[in-house]
N, C-alpha and C positions, 0 to 999 in steps of 0.2 A: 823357518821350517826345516832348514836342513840342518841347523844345528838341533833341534825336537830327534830328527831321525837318525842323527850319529847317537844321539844318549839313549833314544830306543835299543839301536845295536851296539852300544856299550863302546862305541870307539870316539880317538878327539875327532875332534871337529875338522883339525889340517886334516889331520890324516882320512879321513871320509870324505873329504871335499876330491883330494887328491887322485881317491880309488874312481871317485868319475868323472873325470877330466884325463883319463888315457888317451882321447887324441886329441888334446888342446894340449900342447907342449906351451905355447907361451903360456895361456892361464895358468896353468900347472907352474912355471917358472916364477908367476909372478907372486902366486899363493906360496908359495917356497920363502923367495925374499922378503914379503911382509913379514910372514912368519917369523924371520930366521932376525932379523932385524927389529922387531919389537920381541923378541924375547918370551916367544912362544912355547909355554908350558915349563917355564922356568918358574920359581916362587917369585911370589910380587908381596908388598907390602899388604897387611891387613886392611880387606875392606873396601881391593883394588879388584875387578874383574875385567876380562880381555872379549873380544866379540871379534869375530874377522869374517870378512865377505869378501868374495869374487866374481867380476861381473866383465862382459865382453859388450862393446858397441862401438861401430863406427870400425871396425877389425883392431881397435885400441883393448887391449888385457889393462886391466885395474884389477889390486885385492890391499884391502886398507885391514886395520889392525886397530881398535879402537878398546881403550883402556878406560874404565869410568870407577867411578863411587859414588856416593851418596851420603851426601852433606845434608845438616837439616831439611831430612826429608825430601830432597832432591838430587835429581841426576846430575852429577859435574863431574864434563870431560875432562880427563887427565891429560891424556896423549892420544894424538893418532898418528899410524905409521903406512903409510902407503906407497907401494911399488908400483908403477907403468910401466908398460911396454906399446907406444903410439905408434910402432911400425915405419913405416916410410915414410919420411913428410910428405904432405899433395903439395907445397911449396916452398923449397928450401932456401930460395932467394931474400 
């Protein structure tokens, strides 16, 4: 869905996701590092397309980076690249 409404408003997808997530600094940080490290919005090979999501639970920041094509007629995962940020352990022992 929110990638439909960055291409509605003509903008990438990091960069929309970004614009709200102004008071989530770690989301914001972690959506940065996926990005920045699967090589977001650089040219990919023919045939290759990128998907990125960010998601908060448990006060844990996740944003994965998920690269696919389509091999006879099916979806096959390339690569995924995902940043956390799990905050404080509850037991570091």
């Amino acid at each position: 869905m929110i990638d439909e409404l960055a291409a509605a408003a003509g903008r990438d997808p990091v960069t929309f996701r970004l614009s709200l997530l102004g008071k989530k600094p770690r989301a914001a940080a972690v959506l940065k590092l996926a990005a920045d490290k699967a090589g977001w919005g650089k040219t990919r090979r023919s045939g290759v397309a990128q998907g990125i999501a960010v998601h908060e639970s448990f006060d844990t920041f996740v944003a994965q980076v998920a690269e696919v094509s389509m091999r006879n007629g099916k979806v096959k995962v390339e690569r995924v690249v995902c940043a956390v940020d799990c905050g404080v352990p509850v037991n570091p022992t």
